[in-house]
Residue frames relative to the residue before (quaternion, step in Angstrom):
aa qw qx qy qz dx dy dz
X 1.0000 0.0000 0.0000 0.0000 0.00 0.00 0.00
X 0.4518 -0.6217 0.5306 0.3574 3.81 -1.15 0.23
X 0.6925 -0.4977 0.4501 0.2649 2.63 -1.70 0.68
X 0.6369 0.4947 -0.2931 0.5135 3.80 0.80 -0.30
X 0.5955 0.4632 -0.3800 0.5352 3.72 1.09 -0.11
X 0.5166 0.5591 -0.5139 0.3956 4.05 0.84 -0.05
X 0.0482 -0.8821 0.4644 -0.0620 3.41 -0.77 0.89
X 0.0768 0.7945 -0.6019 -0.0249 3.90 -0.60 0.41
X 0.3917 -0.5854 0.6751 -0.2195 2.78 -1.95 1.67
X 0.3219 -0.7384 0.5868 -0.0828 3.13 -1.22 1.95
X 0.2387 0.6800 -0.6852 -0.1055 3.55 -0.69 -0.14
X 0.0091 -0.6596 0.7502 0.0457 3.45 -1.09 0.32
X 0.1288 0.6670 -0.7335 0.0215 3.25 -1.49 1.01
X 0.8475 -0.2481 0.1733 0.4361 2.82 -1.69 -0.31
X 0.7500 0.4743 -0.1366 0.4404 3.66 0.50 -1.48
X 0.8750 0.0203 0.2538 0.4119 3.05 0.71 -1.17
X 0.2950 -0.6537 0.6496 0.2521 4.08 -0.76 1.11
X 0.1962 0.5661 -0.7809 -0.1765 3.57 -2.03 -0.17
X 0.2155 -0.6536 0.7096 0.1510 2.81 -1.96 0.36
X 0.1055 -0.7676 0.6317 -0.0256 3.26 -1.68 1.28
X 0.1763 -0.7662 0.6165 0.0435 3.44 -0.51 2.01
X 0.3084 0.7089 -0.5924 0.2268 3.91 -0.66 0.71
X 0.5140 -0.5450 0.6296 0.2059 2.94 -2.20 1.33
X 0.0223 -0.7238 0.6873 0.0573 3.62 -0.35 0.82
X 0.1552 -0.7653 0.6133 0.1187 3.71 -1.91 1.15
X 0.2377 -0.7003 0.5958 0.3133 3.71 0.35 1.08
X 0.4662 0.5306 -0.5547 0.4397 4.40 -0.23 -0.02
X 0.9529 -0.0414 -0.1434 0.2641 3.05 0.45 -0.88
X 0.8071 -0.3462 0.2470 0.4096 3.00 1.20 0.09
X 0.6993 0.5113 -0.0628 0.4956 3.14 1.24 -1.51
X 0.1907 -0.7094 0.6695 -0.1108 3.14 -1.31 1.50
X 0.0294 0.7957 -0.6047 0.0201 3.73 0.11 1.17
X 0.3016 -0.7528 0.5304 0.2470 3.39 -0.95 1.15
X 0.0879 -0.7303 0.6661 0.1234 3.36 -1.02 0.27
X 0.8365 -0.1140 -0.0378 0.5346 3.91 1.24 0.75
X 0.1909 0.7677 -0.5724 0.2158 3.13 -0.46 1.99
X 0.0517 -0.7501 0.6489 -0.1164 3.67 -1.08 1.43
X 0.0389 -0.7670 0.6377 0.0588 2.98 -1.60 -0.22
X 0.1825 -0.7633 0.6184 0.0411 3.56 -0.69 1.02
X 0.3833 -0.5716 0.7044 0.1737 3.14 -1.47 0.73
X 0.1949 -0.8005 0.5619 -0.0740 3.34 -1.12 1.49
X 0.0056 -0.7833 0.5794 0.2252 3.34 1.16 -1.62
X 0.0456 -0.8800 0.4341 -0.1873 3.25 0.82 0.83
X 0.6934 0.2648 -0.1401 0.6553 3.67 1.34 -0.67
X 0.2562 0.7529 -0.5827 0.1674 3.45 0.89 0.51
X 0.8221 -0.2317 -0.0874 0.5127 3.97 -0.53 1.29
X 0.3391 0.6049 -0.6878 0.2148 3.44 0.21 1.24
X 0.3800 0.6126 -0.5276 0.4494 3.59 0.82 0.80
X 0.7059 0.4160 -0.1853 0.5426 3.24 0.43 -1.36
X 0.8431 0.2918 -0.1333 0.4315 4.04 -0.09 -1.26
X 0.4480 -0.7318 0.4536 0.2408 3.65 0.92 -0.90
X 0.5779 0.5997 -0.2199 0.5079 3.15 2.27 -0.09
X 0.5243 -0.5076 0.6128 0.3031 2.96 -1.58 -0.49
X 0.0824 -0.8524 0.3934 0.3345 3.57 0.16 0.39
X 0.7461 -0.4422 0.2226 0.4452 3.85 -0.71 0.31
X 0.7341 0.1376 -0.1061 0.6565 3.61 0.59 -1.44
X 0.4903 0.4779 -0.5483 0.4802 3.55 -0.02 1.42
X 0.4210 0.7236 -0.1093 0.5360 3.08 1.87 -1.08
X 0.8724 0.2289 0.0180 0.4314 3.67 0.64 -1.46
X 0.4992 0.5149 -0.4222 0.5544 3.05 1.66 -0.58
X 0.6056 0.5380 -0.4543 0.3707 3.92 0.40 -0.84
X 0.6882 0.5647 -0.2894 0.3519 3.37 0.74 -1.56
X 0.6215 0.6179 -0.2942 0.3813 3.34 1.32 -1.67
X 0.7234 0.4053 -0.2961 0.4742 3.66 1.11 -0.76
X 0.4377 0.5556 -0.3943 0.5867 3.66 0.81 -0.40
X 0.7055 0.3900 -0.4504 0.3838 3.50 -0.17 -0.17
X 0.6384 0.5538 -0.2245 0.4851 3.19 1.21 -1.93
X 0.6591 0.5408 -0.2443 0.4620 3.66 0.73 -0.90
X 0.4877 0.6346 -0.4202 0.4277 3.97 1.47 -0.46
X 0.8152 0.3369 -0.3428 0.3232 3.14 0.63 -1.90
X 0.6780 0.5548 -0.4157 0.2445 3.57 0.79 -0.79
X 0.4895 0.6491 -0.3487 0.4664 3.29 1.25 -0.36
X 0.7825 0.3818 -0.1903 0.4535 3.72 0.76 -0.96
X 0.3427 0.6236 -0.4342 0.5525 3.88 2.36 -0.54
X 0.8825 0.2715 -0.1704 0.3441 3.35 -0.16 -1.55
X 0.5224 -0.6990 0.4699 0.1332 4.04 1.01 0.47
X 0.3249 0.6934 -0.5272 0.3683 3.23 1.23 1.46
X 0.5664 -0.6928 0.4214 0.1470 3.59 -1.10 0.90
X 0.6842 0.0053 0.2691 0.6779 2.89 0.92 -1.71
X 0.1823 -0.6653 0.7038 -0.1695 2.61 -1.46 2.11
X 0.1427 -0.7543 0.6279 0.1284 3.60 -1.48 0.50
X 0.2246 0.8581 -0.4614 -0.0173 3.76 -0.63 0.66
X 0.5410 -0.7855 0.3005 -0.0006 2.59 -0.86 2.28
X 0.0751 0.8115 -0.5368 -0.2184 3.91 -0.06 -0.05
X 0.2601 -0.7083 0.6429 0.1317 3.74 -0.88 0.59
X 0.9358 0.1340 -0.0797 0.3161 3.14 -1.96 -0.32
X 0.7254 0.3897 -0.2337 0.5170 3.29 -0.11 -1.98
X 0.8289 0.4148 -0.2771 0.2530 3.75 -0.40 -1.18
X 0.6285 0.5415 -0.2585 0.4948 3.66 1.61 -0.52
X 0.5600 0.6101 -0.2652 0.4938 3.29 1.37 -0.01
X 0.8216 0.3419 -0.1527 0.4298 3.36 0.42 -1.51
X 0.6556 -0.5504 0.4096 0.3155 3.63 -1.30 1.20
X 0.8244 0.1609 -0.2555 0.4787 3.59 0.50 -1.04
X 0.0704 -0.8464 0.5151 -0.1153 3.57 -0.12 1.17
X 0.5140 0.6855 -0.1966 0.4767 3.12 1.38 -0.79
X 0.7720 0.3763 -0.1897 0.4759 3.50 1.18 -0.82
X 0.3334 0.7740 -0.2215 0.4906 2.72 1.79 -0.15
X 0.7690 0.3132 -0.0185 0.5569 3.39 0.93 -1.85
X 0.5269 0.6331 -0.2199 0.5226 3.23 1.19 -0.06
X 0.7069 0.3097 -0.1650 0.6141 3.45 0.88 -0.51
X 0.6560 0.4475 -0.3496 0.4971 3.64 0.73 -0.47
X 0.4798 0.6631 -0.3777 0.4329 3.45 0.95 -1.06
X 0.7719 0.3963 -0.2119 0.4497 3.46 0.11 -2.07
X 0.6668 0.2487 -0.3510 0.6085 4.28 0.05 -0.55
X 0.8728 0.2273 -0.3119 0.2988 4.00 -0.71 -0.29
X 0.1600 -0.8866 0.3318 0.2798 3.28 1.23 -0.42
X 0.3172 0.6488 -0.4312 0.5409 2.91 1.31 1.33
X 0.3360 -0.7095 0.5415 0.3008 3.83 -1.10 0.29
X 0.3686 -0.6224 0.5176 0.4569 3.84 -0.33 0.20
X 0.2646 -0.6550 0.6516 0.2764 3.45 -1.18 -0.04
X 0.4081 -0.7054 0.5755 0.0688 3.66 -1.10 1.02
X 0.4417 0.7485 -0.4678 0.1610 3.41 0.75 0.44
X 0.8392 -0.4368 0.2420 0.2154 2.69 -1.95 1.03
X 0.7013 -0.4951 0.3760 0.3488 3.38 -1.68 0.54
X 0.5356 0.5211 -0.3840 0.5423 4.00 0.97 -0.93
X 0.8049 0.3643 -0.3514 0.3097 3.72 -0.02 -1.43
X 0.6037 0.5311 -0.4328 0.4077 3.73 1.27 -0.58
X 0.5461 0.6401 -0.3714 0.3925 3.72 1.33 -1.11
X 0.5658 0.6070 -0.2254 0.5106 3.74 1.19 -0.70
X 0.7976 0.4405 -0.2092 0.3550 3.11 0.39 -0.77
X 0.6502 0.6592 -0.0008 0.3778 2.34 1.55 -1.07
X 0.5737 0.4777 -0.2477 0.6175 3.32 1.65 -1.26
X 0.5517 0.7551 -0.2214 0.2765 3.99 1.15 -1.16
X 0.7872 0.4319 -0.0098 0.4401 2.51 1.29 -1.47
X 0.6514 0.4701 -0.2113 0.5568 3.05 1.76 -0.91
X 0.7898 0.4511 -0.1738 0.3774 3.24 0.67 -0.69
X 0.6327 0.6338 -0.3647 0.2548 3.67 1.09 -0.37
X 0.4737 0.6371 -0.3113 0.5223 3.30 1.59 0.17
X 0.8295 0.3463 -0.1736 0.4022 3.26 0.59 -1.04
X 0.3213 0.7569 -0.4662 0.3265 3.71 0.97 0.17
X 0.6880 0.1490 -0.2794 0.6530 3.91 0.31 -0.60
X 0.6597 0.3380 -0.6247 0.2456 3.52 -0.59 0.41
X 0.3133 -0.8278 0.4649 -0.0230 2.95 -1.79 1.30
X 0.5456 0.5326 -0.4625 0.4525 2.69 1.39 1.46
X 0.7003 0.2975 -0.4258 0.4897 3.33 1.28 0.94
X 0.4313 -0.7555 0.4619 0.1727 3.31 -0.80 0.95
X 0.3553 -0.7506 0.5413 0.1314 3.48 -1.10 1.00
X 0.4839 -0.0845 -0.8560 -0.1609 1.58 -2.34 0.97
X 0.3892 -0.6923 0.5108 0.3292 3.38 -1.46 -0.04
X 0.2397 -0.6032 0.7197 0.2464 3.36 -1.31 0.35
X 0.3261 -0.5235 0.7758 0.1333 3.19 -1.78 1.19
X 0.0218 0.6744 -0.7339 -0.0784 2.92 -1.71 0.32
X 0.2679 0.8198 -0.5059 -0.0121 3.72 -0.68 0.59
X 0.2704 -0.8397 0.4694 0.0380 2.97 -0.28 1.72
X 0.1274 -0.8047 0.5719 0.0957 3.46 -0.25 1.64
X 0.8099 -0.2308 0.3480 0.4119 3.57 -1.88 -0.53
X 0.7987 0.3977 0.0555 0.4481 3.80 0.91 -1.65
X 0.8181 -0.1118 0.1167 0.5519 3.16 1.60 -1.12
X 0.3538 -0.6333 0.6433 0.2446 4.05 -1.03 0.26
X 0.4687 -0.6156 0.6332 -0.0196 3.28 -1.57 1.48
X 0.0593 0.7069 -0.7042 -0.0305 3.89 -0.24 0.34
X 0.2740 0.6943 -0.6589 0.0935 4.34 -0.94 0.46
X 0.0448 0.8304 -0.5497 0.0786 3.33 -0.73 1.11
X 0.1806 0.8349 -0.3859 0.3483 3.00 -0.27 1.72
X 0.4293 -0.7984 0.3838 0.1757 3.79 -0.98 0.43
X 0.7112 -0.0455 0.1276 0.6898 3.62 0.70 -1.46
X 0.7295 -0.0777 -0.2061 0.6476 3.68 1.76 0.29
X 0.5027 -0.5911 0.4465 0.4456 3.40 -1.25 -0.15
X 0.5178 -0.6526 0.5531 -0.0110 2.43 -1.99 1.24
X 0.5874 -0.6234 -0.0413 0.5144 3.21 1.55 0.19
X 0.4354 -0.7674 0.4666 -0.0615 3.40 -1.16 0.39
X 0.1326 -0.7282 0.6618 -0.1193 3.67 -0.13 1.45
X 0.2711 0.6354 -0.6675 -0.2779 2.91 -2.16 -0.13
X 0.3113 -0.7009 0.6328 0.1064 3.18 -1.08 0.53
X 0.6536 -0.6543 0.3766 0.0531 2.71 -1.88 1.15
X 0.3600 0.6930 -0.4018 0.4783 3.61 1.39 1.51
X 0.3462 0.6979 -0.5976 0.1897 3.83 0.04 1.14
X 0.7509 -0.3606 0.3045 0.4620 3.56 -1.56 0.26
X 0.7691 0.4338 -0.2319 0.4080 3.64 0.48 -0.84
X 0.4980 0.5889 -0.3005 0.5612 3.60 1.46 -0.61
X 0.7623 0.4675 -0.1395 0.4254 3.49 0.45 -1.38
X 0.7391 0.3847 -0.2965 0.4667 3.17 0.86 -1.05
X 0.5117 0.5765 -0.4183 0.4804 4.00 1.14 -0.05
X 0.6838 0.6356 -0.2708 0.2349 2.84 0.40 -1.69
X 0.8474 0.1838 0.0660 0.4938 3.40 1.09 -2.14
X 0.7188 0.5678 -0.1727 0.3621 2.92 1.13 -1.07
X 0.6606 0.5502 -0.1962 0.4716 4.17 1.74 -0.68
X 0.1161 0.7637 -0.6347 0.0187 3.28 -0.48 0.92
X 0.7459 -0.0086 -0.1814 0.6408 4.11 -1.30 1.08
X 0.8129 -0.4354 0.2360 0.3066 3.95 0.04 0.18
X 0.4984 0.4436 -0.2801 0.6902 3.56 2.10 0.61
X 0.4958 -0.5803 0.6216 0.1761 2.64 -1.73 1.42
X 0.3273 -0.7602 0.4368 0.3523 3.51 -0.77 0.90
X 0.4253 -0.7043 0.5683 0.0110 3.56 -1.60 1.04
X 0.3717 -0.5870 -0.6203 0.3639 1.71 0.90 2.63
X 0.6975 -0.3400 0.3820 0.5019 3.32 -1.21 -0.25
X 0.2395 -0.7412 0.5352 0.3268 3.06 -1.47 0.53
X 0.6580 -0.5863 0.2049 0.4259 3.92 -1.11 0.14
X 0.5686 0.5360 -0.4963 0.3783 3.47 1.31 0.31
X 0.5462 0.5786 -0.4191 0.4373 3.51 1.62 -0.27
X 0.6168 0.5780 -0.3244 0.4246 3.63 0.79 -0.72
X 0.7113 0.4735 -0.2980 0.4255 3.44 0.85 -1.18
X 0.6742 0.5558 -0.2101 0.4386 3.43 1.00 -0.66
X 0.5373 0.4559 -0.3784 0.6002 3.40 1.65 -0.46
X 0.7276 0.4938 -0.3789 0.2883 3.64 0.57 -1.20
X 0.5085 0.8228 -0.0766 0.2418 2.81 1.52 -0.49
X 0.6072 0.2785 -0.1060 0.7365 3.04 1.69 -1.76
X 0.5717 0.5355 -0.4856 0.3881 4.14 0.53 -0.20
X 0.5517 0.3943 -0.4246 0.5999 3.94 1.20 -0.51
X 0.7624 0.3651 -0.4488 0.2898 3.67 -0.36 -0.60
X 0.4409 0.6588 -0.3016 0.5297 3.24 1.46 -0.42
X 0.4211 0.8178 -0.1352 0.3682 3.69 0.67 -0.48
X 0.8286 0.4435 0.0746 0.3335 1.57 -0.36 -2.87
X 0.7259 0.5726 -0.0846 0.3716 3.39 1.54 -1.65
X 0.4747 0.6618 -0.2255 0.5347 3.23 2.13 -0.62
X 0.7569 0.4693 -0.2562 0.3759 3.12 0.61 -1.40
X 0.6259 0.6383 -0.2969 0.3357 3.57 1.35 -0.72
X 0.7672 0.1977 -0.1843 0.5817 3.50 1.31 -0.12
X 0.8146 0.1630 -0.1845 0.5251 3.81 1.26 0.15
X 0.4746 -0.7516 0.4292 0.1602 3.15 -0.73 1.98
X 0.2172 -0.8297 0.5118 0.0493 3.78 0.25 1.85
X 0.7207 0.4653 -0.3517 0.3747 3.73 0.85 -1.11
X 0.5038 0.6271 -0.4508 0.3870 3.60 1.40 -0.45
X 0.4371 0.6844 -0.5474 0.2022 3.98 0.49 -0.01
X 0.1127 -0.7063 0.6555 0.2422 3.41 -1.38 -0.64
X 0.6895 -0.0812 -0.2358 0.6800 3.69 1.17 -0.15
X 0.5451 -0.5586 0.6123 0.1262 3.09 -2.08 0.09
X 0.0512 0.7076 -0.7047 0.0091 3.70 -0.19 0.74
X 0.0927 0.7006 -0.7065 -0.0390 3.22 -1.62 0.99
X 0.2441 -0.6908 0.6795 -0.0392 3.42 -1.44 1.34
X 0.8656 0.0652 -0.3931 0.3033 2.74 -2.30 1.17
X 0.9561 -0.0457 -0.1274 0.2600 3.28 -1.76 0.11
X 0.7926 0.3662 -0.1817 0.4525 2.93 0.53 -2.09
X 0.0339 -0.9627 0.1386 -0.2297 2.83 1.69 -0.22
X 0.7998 0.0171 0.4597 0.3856 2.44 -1.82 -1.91
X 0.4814 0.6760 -0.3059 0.4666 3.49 1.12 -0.10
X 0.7965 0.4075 -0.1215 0.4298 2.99 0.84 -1.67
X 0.5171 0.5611 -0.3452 0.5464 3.38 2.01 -0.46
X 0.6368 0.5495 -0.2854 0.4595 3.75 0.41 -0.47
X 0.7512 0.2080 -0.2530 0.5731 3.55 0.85 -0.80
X 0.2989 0.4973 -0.5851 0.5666 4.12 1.03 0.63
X 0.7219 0.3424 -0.3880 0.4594 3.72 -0.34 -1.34
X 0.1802 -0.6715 0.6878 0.2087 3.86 0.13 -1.23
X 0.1901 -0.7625 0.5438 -0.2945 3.30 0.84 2.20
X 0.4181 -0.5610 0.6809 0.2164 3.32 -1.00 1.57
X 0.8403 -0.1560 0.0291 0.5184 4.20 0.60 -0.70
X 0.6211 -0.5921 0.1724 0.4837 3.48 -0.48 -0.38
X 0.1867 -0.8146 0.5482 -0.0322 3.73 -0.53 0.91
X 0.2188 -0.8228 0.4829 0.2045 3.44 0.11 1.59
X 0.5875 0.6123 -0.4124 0.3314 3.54 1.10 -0.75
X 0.6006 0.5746 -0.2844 0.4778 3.82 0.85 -1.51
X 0.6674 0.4746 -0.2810 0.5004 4.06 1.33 -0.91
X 0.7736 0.3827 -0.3556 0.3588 3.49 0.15 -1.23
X 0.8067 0.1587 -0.2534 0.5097 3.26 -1.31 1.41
X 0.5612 0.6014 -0.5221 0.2253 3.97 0.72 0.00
X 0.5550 -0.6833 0.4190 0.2226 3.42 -0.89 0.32
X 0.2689 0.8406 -0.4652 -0.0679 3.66 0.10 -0.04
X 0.5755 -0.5866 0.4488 0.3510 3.90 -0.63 1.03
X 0.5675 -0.6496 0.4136 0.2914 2.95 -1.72 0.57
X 0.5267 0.6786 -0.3500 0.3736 3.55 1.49 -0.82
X 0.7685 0.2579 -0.2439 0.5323 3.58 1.37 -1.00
X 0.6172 0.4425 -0.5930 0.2676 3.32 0.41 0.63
X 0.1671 0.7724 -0.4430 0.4233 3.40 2.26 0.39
X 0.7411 0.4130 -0.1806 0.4976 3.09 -0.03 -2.36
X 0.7986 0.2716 -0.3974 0.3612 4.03 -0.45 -0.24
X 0.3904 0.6825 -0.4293 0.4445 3.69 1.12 -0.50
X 0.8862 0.2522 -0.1432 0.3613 3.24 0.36 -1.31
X 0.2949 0.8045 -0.2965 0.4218 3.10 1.61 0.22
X 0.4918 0.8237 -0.1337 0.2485 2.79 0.74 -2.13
X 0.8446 0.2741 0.2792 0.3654 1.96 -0.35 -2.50
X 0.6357 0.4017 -0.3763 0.5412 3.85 1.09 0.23
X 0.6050 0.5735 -0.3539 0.4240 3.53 1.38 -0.96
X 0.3603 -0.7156 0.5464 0.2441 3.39 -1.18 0.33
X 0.8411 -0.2377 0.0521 0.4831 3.54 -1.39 -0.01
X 0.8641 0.3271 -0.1468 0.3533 2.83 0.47 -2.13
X 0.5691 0.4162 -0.5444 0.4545 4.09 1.15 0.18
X 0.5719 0.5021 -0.5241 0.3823 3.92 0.36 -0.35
X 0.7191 0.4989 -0.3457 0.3384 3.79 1.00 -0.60
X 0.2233 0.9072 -0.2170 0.2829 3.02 1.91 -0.45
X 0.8857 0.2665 -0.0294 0.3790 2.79 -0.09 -1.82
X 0.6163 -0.6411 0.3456 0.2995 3.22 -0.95 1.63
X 0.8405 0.1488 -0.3646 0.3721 3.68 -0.02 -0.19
X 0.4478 0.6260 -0.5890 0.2463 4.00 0.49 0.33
X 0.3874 -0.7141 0.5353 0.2311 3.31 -0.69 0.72
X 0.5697 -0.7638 0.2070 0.2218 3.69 -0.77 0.78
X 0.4659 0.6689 -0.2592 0.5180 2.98 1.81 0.61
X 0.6700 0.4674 -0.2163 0.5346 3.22 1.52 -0.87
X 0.6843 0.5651 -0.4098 0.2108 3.88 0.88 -0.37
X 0.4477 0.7561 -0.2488 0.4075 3.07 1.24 0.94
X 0.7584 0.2915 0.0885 0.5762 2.76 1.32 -1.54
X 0.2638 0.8355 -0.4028 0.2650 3.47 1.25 -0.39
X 0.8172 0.3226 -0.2030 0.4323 2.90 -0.24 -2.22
X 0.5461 0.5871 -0.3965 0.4471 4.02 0.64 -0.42
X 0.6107 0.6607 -0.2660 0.3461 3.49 0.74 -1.09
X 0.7929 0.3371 -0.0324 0.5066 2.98 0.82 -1.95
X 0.5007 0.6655 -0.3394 0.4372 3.40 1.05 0.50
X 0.6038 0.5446 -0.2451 0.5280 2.69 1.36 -1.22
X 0.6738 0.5288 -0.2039 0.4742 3.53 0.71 -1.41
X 0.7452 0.3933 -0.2457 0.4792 3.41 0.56 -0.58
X 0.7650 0.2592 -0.2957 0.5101 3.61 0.83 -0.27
X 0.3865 0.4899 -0.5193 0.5840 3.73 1.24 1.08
X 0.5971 0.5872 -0.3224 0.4413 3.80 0.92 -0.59
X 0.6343 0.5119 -0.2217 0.5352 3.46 0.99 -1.68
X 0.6824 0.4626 -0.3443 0.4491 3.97 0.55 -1.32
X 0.8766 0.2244 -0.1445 0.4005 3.52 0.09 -0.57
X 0.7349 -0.5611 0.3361 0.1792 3.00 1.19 0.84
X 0.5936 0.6176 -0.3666 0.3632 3.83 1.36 -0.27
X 0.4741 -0.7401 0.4007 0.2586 3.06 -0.70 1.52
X 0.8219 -0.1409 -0.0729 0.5471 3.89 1.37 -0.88
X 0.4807 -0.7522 0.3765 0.2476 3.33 -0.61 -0.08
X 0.2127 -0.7227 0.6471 0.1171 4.33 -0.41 1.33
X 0.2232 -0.7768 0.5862 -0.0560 3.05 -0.51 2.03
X 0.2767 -0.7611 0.5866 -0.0077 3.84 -0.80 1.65
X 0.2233 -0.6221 0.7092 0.2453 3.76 -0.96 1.28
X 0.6621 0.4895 -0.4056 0.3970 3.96 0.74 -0.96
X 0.1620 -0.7929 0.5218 -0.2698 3.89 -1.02 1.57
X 0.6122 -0.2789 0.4269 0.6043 3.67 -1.44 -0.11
X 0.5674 0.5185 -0.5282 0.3609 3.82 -0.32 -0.18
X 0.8450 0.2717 -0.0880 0.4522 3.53 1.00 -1.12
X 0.6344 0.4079 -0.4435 0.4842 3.02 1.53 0.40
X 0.4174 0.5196 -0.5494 0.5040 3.62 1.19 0.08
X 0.8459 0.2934 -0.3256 0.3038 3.93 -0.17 -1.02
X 0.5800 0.4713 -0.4433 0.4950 3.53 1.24 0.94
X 0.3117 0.7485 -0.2304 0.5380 3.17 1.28 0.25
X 0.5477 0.5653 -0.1081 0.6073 3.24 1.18 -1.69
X 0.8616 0.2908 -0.1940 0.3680 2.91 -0.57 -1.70
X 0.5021 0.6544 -0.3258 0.4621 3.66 0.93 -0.36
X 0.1719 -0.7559 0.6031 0.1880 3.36 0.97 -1.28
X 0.2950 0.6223 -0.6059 0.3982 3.47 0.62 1.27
C-alpha cells in the first residue's frame, strides 16, 4: 500500500477517546490496523447536571491527546480525523475543548451531529458484513455510546438514522446517582425509571427510523462488547473471540439483570470489564437489551469494527 493510504482516526465521546492508526485499501475493502486503543476519560462527567465540561475531565482528555500525538507521529500518519460526539456538543464551554485539542494534534475536532456519527457508524460496522449470507439485511446499527445511542438502519446505504440522548453514562447519572455514588445496587424504582426514559427514547427513534424493518442487529462499543465477553465468560477481554460473536437475546436478559442486582465490587470482578465500565455497565446493557425486546431480535452479531472505522475511511476517501 502507499504511504498516503496510512491513516488515523479520533473518536472522542463521552466515556471514552480511541485511536485508530491503519493503511486502509478502498479496492478492497480492508482496513489493517497497525494501532488501536482506547482510554477511558469520562469526558462528560456532569455535563448533564452543569452543562460543562468539567476541568479534570478536561485534562484527562488532553492528557491522552498528547499520548495519542506520539503514536500517531511513531507510526508516520499524514492525515488524521478527530471526531467529537455527545459529551462535547452539549457542554457551553466547548471551545476549550477545541482549544486544547487544536494545540497537541493540530487538528480541530469536528462536533458533528448525531445523523453524521449514525453514518459512520453503520460504515464502519457494516462494511465487512455485506457478502455474508448468513445474515439478512437490512441491518440495524446500534451504538450505545457514553452520552447517547445511534439507531441507522440500512443495507448498501442508510435508510435512516436518529440518535437520541440515552447512553450508559447519561443513564447512569441521570437515574442511577444519589449525594455523588452510584447506588450499590440500584434499587427497582431506579431501574424502572431508567427503563423508562430508554423506551421513550425509542419511542423517539422509531419516529424517524423504521427499527422493526431489520433482519439482523449489529451492536457496537463498550456496553457492548462487554456484554459479549461476559456471555463467552472470557478469562479477559479478547477482541478477536468478540468481533462478530453472536449472543441470544434470553442471555443478554440473564446478564442485564445481573448487572443490575450485582454490586460494585462483583461487577468489578469479572475478569474482562475494564475499570471504567463498572459503573455504567448495568445501564448499558439495558439499553441493548431493551432495543432487542423493541424490535423483536431474537440475538445480536456484536462488531469491535465502529465510528472509529468509519471515521478512518472517511480519511482515506478524503472527505
Amino acid at each position: 500500500m502507499s504511504a498516503g493510504s496510512r491513516v488515523a482516526a479520533i473518536d472522542c465521546g463521552t466515556n471514552s477517546i480511541r485511536l485508530l492508526v491503519a493503511d486502509a485499501d478502498p479496492r478492497t475493502g480492508e482496513l489493517v490496523d497497525l494501532d488501536r486503543r482506547m482510554t477511558i476519560v469520562r469526558l462528560g462527567q456532569d455535563v448533564d447536571r452543569t452543562g460543562r465540561l468539567a476541568p479534570e475531565a478536561l485534562e484527562r482528555t488532553f492528557a491522552a491527546c498528547r499520548e495519542y500525538a506520539e503514536i500517531i507521529e511513531k507510526h508516520g500518519a499524514k492525515r488524521l480525523r478527530f471526531v467529537a460526539t455527545s459529551a462535547s456538543r452539549d457542554a457551553e464551554n466547548r471551545d476549550e475543548f477545541v482549544r486544547g485539542v487544536l494545540d497537541i494534534l493540530g487538528v480541530e475536532p469536528e462536533v458533528i451531529s448525531g445523523d453524521q456519527e449514525a453514518e459512520f457508524s453503520f460504515t464502519g460496522a457494516t462494511k465487512e458484513l455485506t457478502g455474508r449470507a448468513d445474515l439478512r439485511r437490512p441491518f440495524l446499527v446500534v451504538d450505545i455510546g457514553g452520552g447517547s445511542t445511534e439507531f441507522v438502519v440500512g443495507d448498501d446505504r442508510v435508510r435512516g438514522a436518529r440518535s437520541v440522548d440515552v447512553g450508559c453514562v447519561r443513564m447512569t447519572e441521570r437515574h442511577l446517582v444519589r449525594d455523588g455514588a452510584v447506588a450499590d445496587p440500584p434499587t427497582e424504582r431506579q431501574i424502572a425509571a431508567m427503563r423508562a426514559d430508554i423506551e421513550a427514547a425509542l419511542d423517539r427513534a422509531e419516529e424517524t427510523v423504521p427499527l422493526r424493518e431489520a433482519r439482523t442487529l449489529v451492536g457496537l462499543a463498550g456496553s457492548v462488547t462487554t456484554v459479549s465477553a461476559i456471555a463467552q465468560e472470557l478469562p479477559a477481554y479478547d477482541s478477536t473471540a468478540i468481533h462478530h460473536s453472536r449472543i441470544s437475546r434470553e442471555r443478554v436478559r440473564e446478564i442485564t439483570e445481573w448487572l443490575l442486582r450485582a454490586t460494585h465490587a462483583e461487577r468489578a470482578a469479572v475478569p474482562s470489564m475494564h475499570p471504567g465500565r463498572v459503573d455504567v455497565i448495568g445501564a448499558g446493557a439495558l439499553v441493548l437489551l431493551s432495543v432487542m425486546e423493541r424490535i423483536d431480535a431474537k440475538e445480536v452479531v456484536v462488531s469491535e469494527h465502529d465510528i472509529l472505522d468509519g471515521i478512518a475511511w472517511s480519511v482515506a476517501a478524503g472527505e
